[in-house]
Structure formats: structure tokens, C-alpha cells
LUMLUMLUM-386858 format. One record per residue (C-alpha): x negated, y, z; residue in one letter. Coordinates in steps of 0.001 Angstrom, whole numbers, plus 500000, padded with zeros to 6 digits. Each point is the difference from the previous one (the first is absolute). Last residue first. Example, Ala and Ser with C-alpha at 12.3 -4.5 7.8 and 13.67 -1.06 7.14 Angstrom:
BEGIN
u->486330&v->498940&w->507140&resn->S .
u->501370&v->496560&w->500660&resn->A .
This chain:
BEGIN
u->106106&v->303997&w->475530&resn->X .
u->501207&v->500687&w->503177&resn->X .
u->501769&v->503100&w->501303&resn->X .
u->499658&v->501176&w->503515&resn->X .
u->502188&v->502718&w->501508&resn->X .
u->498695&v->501116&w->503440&resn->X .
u->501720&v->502011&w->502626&resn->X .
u->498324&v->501742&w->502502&resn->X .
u->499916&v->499724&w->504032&resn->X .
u->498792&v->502344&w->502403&resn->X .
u->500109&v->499688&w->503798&resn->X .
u->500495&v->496013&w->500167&resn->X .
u->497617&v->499142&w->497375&resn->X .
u->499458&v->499798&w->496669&resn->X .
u->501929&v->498396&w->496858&resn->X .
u->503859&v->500242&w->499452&resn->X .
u->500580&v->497015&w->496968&resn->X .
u->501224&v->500107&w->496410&resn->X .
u->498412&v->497513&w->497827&resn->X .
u->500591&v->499542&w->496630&resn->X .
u->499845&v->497448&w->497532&resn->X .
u->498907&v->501085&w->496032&resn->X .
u->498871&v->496865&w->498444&resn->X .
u->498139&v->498149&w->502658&resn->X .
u->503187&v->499123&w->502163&resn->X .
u->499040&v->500849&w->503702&resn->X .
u->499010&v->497037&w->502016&resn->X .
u->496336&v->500717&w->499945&resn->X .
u->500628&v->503727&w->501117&resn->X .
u->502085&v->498443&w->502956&resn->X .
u->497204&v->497819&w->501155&resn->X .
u->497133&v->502894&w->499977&resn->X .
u->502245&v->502009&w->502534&resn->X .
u->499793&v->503396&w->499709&resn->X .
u->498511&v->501882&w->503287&resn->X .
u->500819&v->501030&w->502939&resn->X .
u->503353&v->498821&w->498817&resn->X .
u->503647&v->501460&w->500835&resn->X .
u->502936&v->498377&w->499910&resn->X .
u->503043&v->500155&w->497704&resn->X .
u->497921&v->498075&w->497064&resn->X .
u->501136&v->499723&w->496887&resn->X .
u->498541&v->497701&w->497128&resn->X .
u->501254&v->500354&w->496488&resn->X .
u->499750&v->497841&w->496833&resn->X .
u->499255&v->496752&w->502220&resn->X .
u->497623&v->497204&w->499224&resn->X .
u->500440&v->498436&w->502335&resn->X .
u->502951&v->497705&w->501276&resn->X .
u->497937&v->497527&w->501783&resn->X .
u->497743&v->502787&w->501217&resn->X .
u->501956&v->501643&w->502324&resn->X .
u->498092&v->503508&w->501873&resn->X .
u->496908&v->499458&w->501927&resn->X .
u->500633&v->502719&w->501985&resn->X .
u->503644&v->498716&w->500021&resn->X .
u->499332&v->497921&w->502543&resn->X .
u->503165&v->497974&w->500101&resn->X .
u->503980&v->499382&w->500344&resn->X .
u->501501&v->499517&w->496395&resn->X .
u->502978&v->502488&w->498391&resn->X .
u->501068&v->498999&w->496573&resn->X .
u->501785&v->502686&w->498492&resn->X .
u->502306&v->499207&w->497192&resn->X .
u->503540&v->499040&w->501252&resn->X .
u->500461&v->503247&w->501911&resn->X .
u->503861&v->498849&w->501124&resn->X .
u->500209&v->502720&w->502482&resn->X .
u->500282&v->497655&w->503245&resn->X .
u->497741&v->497716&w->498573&resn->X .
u->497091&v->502866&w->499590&resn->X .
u->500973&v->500944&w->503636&resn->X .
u->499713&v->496578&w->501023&resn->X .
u->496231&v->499931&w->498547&resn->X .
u->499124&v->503028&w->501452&resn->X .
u->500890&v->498955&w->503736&resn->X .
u->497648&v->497167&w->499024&resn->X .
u->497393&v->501752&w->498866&resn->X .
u->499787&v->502285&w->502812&resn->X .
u->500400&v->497144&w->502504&resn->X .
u->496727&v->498615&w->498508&resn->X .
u->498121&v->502628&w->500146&resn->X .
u->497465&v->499816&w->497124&resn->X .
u->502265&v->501505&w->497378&resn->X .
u->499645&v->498667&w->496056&resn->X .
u->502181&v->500972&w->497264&resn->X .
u->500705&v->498885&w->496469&resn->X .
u->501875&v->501908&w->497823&resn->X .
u->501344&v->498388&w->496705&resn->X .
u->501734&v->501626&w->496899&resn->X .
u->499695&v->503950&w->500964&resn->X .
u->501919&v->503267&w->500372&resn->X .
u->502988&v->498336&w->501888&resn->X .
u->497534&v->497808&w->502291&resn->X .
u->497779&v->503092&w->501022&resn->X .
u->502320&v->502084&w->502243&resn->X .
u->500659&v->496445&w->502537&resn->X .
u->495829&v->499349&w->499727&resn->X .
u->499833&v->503602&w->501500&resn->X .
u->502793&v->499494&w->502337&resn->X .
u->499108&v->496450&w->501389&resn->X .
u->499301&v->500745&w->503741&resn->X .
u->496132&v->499619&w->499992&resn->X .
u->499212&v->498330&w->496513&resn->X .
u->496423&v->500882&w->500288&resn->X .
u->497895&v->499352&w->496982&resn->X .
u->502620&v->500245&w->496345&resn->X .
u->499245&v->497911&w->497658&resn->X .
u->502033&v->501074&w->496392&resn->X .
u->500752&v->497555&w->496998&resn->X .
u->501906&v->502039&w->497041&resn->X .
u->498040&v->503228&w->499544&resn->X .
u->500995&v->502674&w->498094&resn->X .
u->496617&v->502205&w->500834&resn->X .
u->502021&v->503260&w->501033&resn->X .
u->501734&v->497246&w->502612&resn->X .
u->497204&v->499724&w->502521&resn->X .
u->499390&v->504023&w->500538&resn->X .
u->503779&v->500567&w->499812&resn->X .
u->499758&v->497533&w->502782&resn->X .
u->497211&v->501377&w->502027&resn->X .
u->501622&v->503669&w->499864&resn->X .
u->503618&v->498714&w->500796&resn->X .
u->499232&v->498244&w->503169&resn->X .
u->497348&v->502639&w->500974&resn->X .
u->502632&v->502620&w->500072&resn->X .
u->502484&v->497587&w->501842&resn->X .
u->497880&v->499754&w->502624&resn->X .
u->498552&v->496507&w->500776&resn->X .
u->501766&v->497369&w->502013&resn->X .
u->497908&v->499589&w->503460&resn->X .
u->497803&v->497706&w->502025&resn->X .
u->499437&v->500035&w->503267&resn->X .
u->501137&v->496443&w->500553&resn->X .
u->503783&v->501669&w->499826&resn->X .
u->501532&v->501682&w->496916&resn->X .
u->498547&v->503507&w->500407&resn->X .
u->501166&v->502993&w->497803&resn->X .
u->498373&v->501739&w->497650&resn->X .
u->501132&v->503467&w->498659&resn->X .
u->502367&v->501284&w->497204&resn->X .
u->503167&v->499918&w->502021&resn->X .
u->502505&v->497690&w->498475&resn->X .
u->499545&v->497209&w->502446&resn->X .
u->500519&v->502065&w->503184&resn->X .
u->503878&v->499072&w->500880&resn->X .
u->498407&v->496742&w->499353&resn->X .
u->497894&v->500233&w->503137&resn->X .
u->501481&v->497695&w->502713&resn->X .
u->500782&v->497412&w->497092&resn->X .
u->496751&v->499420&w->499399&resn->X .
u->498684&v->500671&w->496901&resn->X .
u->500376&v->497826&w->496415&resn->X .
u->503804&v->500709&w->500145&resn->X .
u->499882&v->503314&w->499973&resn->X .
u->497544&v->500183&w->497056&resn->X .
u->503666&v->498744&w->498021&resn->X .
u->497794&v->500568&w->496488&resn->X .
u->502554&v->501997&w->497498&resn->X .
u->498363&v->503331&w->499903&resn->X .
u->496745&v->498328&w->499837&resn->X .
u->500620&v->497987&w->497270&resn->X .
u->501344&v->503478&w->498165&resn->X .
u->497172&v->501556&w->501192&resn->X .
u->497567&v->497906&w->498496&resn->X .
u->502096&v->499391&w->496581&resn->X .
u->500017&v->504316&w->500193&resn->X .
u->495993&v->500226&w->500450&resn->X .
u->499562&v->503436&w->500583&resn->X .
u->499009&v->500472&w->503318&resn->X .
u->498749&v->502902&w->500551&resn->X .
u->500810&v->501082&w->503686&resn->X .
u->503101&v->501545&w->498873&resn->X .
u->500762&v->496757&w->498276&resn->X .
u->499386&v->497960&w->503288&resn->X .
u->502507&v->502417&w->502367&resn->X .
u->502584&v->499499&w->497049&resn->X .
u->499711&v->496462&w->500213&resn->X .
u->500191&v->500338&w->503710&resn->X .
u->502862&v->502189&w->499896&resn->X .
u->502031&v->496937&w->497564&resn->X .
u->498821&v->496965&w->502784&resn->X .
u->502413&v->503137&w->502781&resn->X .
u->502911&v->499629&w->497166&resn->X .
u->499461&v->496205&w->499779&resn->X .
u->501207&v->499663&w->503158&resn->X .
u->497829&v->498941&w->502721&resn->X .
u->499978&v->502717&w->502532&resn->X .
């Protein structure tokens, strides 16, 4: 359930959903998302849905993977934050489309686990960091794109003050836990 035959269907399942993107799908296509899930539920990891990774957490759907990264890359941007880490994937799709990702998870085993996994593949340009991300990573502001993989009540202040003032965007889910809508911010 891990060739690259069943990674191919999901491609296919994302373009029929309208994905268009083909650099996006292509990183997709070739991201191992069964290695950033537990072992007991690889034979899942090509389903578009979310799946949990322990400290009830989980690693996004597919769908929303590939929406919020076209969404960062239509800008070109070179230095990306992305809030919430979790099990790596999303900052894993992002380092072949971009120069330098930097990601922040506030559960510590989280961030480690991602950190091997980012070893383990040779992903030489993330740089994963255990924190708040609510208050995003300033020494490394500004940044040209901000993700965030977590939902916000509202938009934090500190991440629109890291953003890079000539054109940085922000993609983050705002709202609650029964609806939930997806913001793009641009700064300038």
C-alpha cells in the first residue's frame, strides 16, 4: 500500500478535485506520507483524510496539503514558516518547492520524531524548532510565507509582524471547531 502506484491514485484523486498545480503534485506524488504516520496505519496513508499521529494531533488531508501549498508557492517564495510541524509532512512537501522552511511544533516529541524523519530523507533545508508557534520565530523574520496547519480563533498579531512587508503571505484555517475558513493574507 506504499508503492508509488497507490502515491500515483492520490495524485489523480487531487487533480479530480482541482488541483492543478503539477510541481505540487509532483512533490506530492513523491513524499513517502507513510513514513510520517504510524506504522499501524500506513496501509491508510494514501487515503485523502487525516489521520492521528499520537498527542491528539493529526497529519492533515492530503487535499488541504496541496491547497495551502499551491497557495504558498504562487508567490515564489524562498524563506517559508510554517506553525505546527505535527509529523513533518507539510514542511517535508514544501522543501523541494522552496529555499528554506522553517517549522515550529509545540510538542516536543512531535518535533523530534519530525526531525529524524527529515534526517532519514536527507531534507537538508527545513529547520524544525520546538515552541509556541502562536507567536511564530522571530529571529528568522521576516518570512515571504507563513503557514499555519492549526487553526486560530483569530490571526495572530505576531505572525503578521513577521511576514516580509513586500508581498508575504499568510495562509492559516481561522474559526472554530464546527466551521473553519481559510485565510490568505498578503502584506504590503
Amino acid at each position: 500500500m506504499t508503492s508509488q502506484r497507490t502515491r500515483n491514485r492520490l495524485v489523480e484523486r487531487l487533480r479530480e478535485k482541482g488541483i492543478r498545480n503539477e510541481k505540487v503534485l509532483d512533490v506530492i506524488g513523491n513524499t513517502p506520507r507513510h513514513l510520517f504516520v504510524d506504522e499501524a496505519l500506513a496501509s491508510r496513508a494514501y487515503e485523502d483524510t487525516a489521520l492521528p499521529i499520537g498527542y491528539n494531533q493529526t497529519i492533515s488531508q492530503p487535499f488541504i496539503v496541496a491547497v495551502m501549498t499551491d497557495l504558498v508557492v504562487q508567490s515564489k517564495p524562498k524563506k517559508v514558516l510554517e506553525i505546527g510541524t505535527g509529523s513533518g509532512y507539510q514542511a517535508a512537501v514544501l522543501a523541494p518547492l522552496v529555499e528554506k522552511v522553517y517549522t515550529v511544533e509545540r510538542i516536543e516529541p512531535l518535533a523530534s520524531q519530525a526531525r529524524q524523519r527529515f534526517r532519514k530523507l536527507g531534507i537538508r533545508n527545513v529547520r524544525a524548532s520546538y515552541s509556541d508557534g502562536t507567536e511564530g520565530l522571530p529571529e528568522f523574520a521576516p518570512y515571504d510565507a507563513i503557514i499555519t496547519t492549526a487553526a486560530a480563533e483569530e490571526i495572530p498579531e505576531a505572525l503578521l509582524e513577521q511576514l516580509s512587508p513586500h508581498g508575504g503571505r499568510l495562509i492559516i484555517p481561522v474559526g472554530g471547531r464546527s466551521r473553519q475558513t481559510l485565510v490568505v493574507v498578503t502584506r504590503n
